[in-house]
C-alpha positions as CSV (number, residue, x, y, z in Angstrom):
1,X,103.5,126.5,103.9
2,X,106.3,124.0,105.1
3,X,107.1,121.2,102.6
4,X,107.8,117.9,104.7
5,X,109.7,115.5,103.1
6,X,109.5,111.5,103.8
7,X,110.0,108.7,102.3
8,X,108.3,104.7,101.9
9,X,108.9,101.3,100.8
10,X,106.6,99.0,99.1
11,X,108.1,95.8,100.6
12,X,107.1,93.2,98.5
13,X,107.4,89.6,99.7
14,X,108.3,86.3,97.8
15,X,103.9,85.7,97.1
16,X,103.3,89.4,96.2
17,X,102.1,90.9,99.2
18,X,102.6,94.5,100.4
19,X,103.6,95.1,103.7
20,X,101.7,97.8,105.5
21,X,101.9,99.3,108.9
22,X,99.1,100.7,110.8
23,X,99.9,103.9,112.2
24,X,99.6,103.9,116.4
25,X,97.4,105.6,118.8
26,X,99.8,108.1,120.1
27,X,100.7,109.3,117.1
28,X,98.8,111.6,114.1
29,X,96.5,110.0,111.7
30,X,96.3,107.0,114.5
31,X,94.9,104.0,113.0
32,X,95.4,104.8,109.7
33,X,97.5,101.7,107.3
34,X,100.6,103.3,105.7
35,X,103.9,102.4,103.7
36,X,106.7,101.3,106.3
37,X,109.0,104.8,105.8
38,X,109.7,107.9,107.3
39,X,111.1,111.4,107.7
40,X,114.5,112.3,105.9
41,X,116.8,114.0,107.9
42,X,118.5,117.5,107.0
43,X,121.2,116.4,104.1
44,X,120.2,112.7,104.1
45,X,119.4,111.4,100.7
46,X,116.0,109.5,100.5
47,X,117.5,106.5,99.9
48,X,119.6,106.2,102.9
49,X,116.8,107.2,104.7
50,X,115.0,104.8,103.8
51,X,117.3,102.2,104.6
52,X,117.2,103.7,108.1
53,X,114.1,104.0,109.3
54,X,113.5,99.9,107.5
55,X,115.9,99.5,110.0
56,X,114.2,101.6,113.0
57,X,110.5,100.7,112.2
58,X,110.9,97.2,111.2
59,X,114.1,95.8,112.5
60,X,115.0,94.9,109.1
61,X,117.9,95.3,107.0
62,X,118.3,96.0,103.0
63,X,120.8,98.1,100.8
64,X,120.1,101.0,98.3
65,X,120.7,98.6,95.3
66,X,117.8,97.2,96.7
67,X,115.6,100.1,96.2
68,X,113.8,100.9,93.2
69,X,111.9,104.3,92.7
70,X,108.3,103.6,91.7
71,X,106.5,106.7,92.6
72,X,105.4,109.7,94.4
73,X,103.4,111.6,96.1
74,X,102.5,114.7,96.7
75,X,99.6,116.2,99.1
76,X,99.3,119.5,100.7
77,X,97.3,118.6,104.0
78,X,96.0,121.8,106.5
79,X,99.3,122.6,107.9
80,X,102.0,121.1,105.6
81,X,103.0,120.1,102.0
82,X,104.2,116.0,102.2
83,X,106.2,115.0,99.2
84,X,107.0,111.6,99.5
85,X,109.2,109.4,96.9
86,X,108.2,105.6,97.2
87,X,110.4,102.7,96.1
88,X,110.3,99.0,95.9
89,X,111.9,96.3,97.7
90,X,112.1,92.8,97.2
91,X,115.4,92.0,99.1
92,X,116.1,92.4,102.8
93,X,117.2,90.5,105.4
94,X,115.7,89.7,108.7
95,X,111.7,89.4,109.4
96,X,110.0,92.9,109.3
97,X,108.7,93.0,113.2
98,X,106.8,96.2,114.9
99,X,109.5,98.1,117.0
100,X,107.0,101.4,117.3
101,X,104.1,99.7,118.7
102,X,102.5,100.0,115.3
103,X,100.3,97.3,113.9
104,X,102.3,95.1,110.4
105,X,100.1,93.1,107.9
106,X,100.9,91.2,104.4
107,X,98.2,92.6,101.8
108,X,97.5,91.0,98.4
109,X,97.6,94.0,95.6
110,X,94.0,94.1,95.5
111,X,93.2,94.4,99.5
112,X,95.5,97.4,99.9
113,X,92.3,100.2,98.9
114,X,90.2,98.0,101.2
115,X,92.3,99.4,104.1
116,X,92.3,103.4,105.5
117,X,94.8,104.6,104.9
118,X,96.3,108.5,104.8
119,X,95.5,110.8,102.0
120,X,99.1,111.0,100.7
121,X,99.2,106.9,100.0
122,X,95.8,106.5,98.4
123,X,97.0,107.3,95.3
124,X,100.4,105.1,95.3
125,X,98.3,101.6,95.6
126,X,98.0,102.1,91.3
127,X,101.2,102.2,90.7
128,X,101.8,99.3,93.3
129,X,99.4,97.2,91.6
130,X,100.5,97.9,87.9
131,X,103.8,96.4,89.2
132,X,102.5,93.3,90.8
């Protein structure tokens, strides 16, 4: 089975909201509310990543001293293994704006398990809240 690895960001705003982005039609697990991230290309390290696809998805820009690793996950779903460092950021610049049609919302710590979300995240909104 093929290991997939990605990466997320638990952007956390000045009133202690988590940003989350729901996941659009045309792509798998449509409609499902994830952490802002993405896939890691072939000899990038996670953290530059990271600070690219911020960049893609959200139009945002931050720095790898603004990363913090919090977490991980990893889920083996019917067809693929996802392993999936996440890290916090508090620091960016710019206003985090949908440039992939997908859906963004600010959640308070204790409305993140109130939204669907993919299999993988579910267990990453404890260590989210045990920061906040």
């Amino acid at each position: 089975m093929k290991t997939v690895l990605v990466v997320a960001a638990a952007l956390i705003d000045t009133d202690g909201r988590v940003l989350i982005a729901q996941r659009p039609s045309n792509k798998s697990m449509a409609g499902l509310w994830e952490f802002p991230g993405g896939k890691i290309n072939e000899g990038e390290k996670p953290e530059n990543a990271l600070v690219r696809e911020l960049n893609e998805e959200l139009g945002i820009n931050t720095w790898r001293s603004c990363l913090a690793p919090l977490s991980f996950a990893s889920y083996t779903y019917n067809d693929f293994h996802l392993l999936m460092p996440l890290f916090v950021c508090r620091k960016w610049e710019g206003t985090p704006t949908p440039m992939e049609g997908q859906v963004l919302k600010w959640v308070d710590k204790n409305n993140l398990k109130n939204h669907s979300m993919p299999p993988a995240d579910i267990p990453l909104i404890s260590a989210i809240r045990d920061i906040l």
